[in-house]
C-alpha positions in Angstrom: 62.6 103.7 74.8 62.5 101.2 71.6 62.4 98.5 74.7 59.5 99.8 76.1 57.5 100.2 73.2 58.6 96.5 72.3 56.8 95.4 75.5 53.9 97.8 75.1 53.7 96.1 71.6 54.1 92.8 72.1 51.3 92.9 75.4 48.7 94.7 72.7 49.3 92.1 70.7 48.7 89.4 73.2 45.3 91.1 73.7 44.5 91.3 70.0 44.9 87.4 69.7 43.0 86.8 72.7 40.3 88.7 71.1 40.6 87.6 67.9 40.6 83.9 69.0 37.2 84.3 71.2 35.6 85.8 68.2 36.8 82.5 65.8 35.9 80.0 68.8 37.2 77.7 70.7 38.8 74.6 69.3 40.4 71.8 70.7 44.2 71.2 68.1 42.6 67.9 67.2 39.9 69.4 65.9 41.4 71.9 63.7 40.7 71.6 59.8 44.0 72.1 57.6 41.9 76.1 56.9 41.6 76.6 60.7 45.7 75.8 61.3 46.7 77.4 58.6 44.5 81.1 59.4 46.4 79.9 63.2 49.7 80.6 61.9 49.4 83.3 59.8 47.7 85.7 62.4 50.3 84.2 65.2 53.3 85.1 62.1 51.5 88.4 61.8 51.6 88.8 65.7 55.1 88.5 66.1 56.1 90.5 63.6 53.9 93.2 64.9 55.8 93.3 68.5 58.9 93.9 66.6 57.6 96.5 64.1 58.3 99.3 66.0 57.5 102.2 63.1 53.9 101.1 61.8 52.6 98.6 64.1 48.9 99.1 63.0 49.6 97.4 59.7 50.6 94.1 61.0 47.5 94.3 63.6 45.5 95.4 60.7 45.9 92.5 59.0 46.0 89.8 61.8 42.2 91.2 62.0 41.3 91.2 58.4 43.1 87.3 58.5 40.4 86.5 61.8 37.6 88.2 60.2 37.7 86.3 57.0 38.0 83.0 58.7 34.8 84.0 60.8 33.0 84.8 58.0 33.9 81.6 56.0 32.6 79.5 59.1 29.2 81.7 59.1 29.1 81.0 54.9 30.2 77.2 55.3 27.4 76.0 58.1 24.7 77.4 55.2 26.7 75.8 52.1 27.1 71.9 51.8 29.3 72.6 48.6 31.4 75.1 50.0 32.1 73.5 53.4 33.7 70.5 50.8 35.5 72.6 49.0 37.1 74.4 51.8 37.1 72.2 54.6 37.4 69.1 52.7 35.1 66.0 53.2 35.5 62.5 54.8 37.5 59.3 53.2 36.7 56.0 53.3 40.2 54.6 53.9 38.8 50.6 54.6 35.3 49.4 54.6 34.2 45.8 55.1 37.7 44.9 56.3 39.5 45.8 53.2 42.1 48.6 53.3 41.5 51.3 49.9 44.8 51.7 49.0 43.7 54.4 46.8 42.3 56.4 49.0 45.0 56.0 51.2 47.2 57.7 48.8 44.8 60.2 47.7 44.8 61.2 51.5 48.4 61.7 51.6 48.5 58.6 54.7 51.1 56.0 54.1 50.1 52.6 55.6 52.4 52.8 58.9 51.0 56.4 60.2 47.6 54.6 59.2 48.4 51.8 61.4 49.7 53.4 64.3 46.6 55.5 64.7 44.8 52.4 64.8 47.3 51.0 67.5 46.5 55.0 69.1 43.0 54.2 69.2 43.2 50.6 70.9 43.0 48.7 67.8 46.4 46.4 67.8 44.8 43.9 65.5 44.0 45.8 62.2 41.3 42.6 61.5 38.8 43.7 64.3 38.1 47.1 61.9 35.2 47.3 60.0 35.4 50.7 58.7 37.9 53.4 59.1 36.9 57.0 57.7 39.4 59.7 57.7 37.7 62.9 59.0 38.2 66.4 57.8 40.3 67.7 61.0 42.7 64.5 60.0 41.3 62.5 62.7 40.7 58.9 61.9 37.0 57.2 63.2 36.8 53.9 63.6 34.1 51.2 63.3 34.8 48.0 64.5 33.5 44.8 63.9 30.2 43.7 65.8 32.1 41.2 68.0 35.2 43.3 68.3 33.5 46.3 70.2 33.1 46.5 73.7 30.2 45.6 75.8 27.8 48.1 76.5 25.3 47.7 79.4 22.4 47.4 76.2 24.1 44.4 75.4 24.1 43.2 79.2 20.1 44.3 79.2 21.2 46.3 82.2 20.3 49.8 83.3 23.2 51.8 85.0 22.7 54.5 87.1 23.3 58.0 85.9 26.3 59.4 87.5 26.7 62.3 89.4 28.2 65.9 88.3 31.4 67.0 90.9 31.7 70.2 91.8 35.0 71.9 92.9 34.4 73.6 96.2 37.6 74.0 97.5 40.5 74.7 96.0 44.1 76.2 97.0 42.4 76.1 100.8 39.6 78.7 99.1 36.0 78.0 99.1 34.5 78.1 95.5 31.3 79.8 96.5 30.0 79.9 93.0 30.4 76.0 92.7 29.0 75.1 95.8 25.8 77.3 95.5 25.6 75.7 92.3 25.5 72.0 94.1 22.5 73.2 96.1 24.7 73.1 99.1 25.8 75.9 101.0 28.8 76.8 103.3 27.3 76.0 106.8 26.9 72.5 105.3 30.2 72.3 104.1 32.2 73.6 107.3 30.1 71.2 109.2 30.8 68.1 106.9 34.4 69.2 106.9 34.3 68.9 111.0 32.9 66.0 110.3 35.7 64.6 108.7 38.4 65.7 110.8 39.3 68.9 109.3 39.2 71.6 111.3 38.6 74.6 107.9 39.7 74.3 104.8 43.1 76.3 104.6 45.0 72.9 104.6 43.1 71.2 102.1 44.2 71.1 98.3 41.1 70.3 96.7 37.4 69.0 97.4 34.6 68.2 95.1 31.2 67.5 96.0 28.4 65.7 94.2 24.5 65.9 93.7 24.4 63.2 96.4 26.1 65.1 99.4 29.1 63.0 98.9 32.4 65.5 99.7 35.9 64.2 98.7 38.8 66.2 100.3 42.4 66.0 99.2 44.8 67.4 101.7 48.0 69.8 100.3 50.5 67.4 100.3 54.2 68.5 100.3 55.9 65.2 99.2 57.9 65.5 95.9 56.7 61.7 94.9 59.4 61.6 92.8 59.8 57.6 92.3 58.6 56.4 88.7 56.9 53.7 88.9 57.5 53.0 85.3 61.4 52.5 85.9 
């Protein structure tokens, strides 16, 4: 019976976080401030212990929403106060400006100069010389502004004007048409039976995936069974 209840438990917790998660948004791990990660491991600490607390599971879940609540309420307070988003969040570092490295605020920031270097070398930047500025966000993520002639070429510098490109859709997928997708793309399933005909495929239970764009283009991946197990890195 303690089993079951276990299960019961640990599923209505599942649900609780799932909740809880949608009501705090949705945020990519890189983007997490050192208050968002911490508020994530308390309520997940809180969850597990509440799938295991078999006599008074309400408290744990009571306070895995107080611990959700409160972080939703500091992001409502903090988007209205400068000050506080500072104080709690933290705010930006200049770690090297002009081409010189602040050694200070390197050490302020807790960074040592190899972790400082290697997320240069993470964001293409091998030679340290070609960085203008390097500010170290709140979320830990380092932004970097390189020198004038370092940067790539963008099609302003070229005096060029590209062409916008178009959104894919997914229309197939599994060998299922996406119906939803492909009303969206302004195309509908007469028109893509027929362009898949006129391809070669007879329906589109043997394909993998297909995506369609704006244009009326339709790509079309078969399932393919092959393992492809060969690195090519070896």
């Amino acid at each position: 019976m303690d089993y079951i209840k276990v299960v019961l438990v640990s599923l209505f917790s599942l649900l609780v976080l799932f909740v809880l998660a949608k009501i705090m948004g949705n945020k990519q791990v890189s983007q997490l401030t050192m208050f968002d990660y911490v508020i994530g491991i308390s309520i997940g600490s809180i969850a597990a212990e509440m799938a295991t607390e078999l006599e008074e599971p309400f408290k744990p879940l009571l306070a895995m929403v107080v611990y959700a609540l409160s972080a939703y309420l500091i992001s409502i307070v903090t988007m209205k106060s400068m000050k506080l988003r500072r104080i709690i969040f933290g705010r930006s570092v200049v770690l090297m400006k002009n081409g010189k490295i602040y050694r200070n605020n390197l050490k302020k920031s807790h960074i040592d100069l190899n972790e400082f270097l290697v997320q240069c070398r993470s964001d293409g930047y091998f030679d340290i010389s070609a960085i203008n500025t390097a500010i170290l966000e709140p979320n830990g993520k380092i932004s970097i502004l390189p020198f004038p002639d370092k940067r790539p070429v963008t099609a302003e510098d070229l005096k060029t004007v590209p062409t916008q490109d178009n959104i894919f859709y997914d229309v197939i997928m599994d060998g299922e048409i996406m119906k939803e997708n492909l009303q969206s793309s302004s195309y509908d399933e007469n028109w893509l039976k027929n362009e898949l005909k006129t391809q070669g495929y007879k329906n589109e239970k043997n394909i993998f995936l297909a995506t369609l764009d704006e244009s009326g283009t339709l790509n079309v991946f078969e399932n393919n069974n092959k393992s492809g197990n060969n690195d090519i890195f070896e």
